[in-house]
Each structure stands twice: as C-alpha cells, then as structure tokens.
N, C-alpha and C positions, 0 to 999 in steps of 0.2 A: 642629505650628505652623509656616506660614512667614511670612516678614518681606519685606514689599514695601518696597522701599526707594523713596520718592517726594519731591518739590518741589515748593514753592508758592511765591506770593508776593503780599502786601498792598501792591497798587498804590493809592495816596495821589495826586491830583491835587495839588499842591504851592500852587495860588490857591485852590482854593474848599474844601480840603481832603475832599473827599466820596473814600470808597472805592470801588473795583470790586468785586460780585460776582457770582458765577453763583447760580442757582437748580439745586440738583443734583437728578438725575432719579431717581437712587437714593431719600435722604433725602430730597428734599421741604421743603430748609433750602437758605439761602443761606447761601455760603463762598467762602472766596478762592479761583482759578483755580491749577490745580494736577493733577499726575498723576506716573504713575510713572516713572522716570529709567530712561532705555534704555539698553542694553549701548554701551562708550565714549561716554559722554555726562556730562559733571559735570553734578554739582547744580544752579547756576546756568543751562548750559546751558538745562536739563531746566525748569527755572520759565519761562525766559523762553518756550523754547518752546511750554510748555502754556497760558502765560497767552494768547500769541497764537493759537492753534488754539482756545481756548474762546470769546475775546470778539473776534479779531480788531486788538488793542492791541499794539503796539511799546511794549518796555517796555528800561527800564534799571535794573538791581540798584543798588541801595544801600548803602555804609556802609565798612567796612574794610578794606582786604587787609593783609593782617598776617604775619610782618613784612617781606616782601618783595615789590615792585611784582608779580611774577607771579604771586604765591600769589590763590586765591580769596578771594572774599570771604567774611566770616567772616558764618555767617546768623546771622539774628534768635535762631532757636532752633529745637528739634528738639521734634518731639513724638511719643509713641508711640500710637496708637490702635489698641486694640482693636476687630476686624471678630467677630460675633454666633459663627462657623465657630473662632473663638479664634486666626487669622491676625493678625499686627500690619503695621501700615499704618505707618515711620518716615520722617516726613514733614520733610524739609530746609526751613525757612519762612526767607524773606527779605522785605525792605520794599522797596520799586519807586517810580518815579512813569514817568506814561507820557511817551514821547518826542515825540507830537504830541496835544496837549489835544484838537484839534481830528477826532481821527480818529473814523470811526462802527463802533460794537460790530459786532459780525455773529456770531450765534449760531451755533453746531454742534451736534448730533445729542446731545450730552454733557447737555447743561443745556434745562431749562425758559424760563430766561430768563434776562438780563446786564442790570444796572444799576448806576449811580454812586449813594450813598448820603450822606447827611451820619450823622454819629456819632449826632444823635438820631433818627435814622429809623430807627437799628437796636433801638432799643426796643421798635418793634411788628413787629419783624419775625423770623419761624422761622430763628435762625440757633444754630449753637452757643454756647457760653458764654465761650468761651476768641475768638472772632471780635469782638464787643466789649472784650473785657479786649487782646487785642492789639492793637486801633486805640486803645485807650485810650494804652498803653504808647508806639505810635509815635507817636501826636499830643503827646505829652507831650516825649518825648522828641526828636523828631526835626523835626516841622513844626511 
C-alpha cells in the first residue's frame, strides 16, 4: 500500500456564497480542486497551487495559524481515501475564498469541467458525500 500525500481546498465565494468545483475526469463527480503535494512544497502551498492550475482562481487559505504568526495554517481536516489498487490518497483540506470574484475559470486537461455552485445545487449533482457535509460545516461555521 502507498500513501499519496495531497491538498485541497473548498473555495467559498464570501457574497454569494456558491462553491468552486471541478468535474473529475477519473470519477465522473464533482470535488474541490486539489492534487498531490510535491517534494519541498507545504500543504497550503500545494492547494493553492492546484486550485489555480485546475480552475485558473487566485485563492487565499483561510483560518488559523496556531500558535505562532509563521506556523501554517491549521486545515479544515485530513481525510484518508481509499484508491480500488488499496493505495490511500491523505488528502490536507483547507477552506479558501478567492482573491478576485471577478476572475474567469479556465479549465485544464485534469477535469471535465469547473463551476461555482450554490449548496442547493449540490443536491442534484454526482458529487461525494462528505463535499456537501463539508460545505455544510463551512457555511455554518465560517461564512
């Protein structure tokens, strides 16, 4: 078994509250913008990164650094997933909003497609389970 160490992050528009996500080309489900965290590169890095290489979005991480102005910021939460091959996929999740509202997505090679969503559009829409419970959690909690 090997463990891909990865980052994400649930970019939250802060006015109209809708999220960002990709349509992944693997799954065939939309999820938050996110991949794997490259040799000398944090976490945070690694999200911000990915999120702009998937949709093209300037983003800025959210929430704590703890306890010291340098330290990282402390994510959302860590999730383990299992890949079919029995690889786990430990994926660094952080909450975002993006830096210019006004910027236009621009797809890459990665994803089927990239849209801003409101919380009840995820209802009808192929996403994972834990993608609504996490927007749940940030809207509650954060916006």
């Amino acid at each position: 078994m090997k463990r891909h160490f990865c980052a994400s992050a649930f970019v939250i528009n802060p006015i109209n509250k809708k999220i960002l996500l990709v349509k992944h080309k693997d799954y065939d489900k939309w999820l938050q913008p996110g991949g794997h965290i490259e040799e000398d590169e944090t976490p945070e890095e690694a999200a911000i990164r990915e999120v702009y290489e998937e949709t093209g979005i300037k983003i800025t991480i959210l929430g704590e650094r703890f306890p010291r102005e340098d330290d990282l910021v402390r994510p959302l939460g860590i999730q383990c997933n299992r890949k079919e091959n029995g690889d786990r996929h430990i994926d660094i999740i952080y909450y975002a909003k993006p830096n210019d509202l006004e910027a236009p997505l621009k797809i890459n090679d990665e994803s089927l497609d990239i849209r801003w969503f409101t919380r009840n559009e995820l209802e009808q829409l192929p996403v994972f389970p834990d993608v609504r419970i996490t927007m749940d959690y940030i809207l509650r909690n954060y916006f």
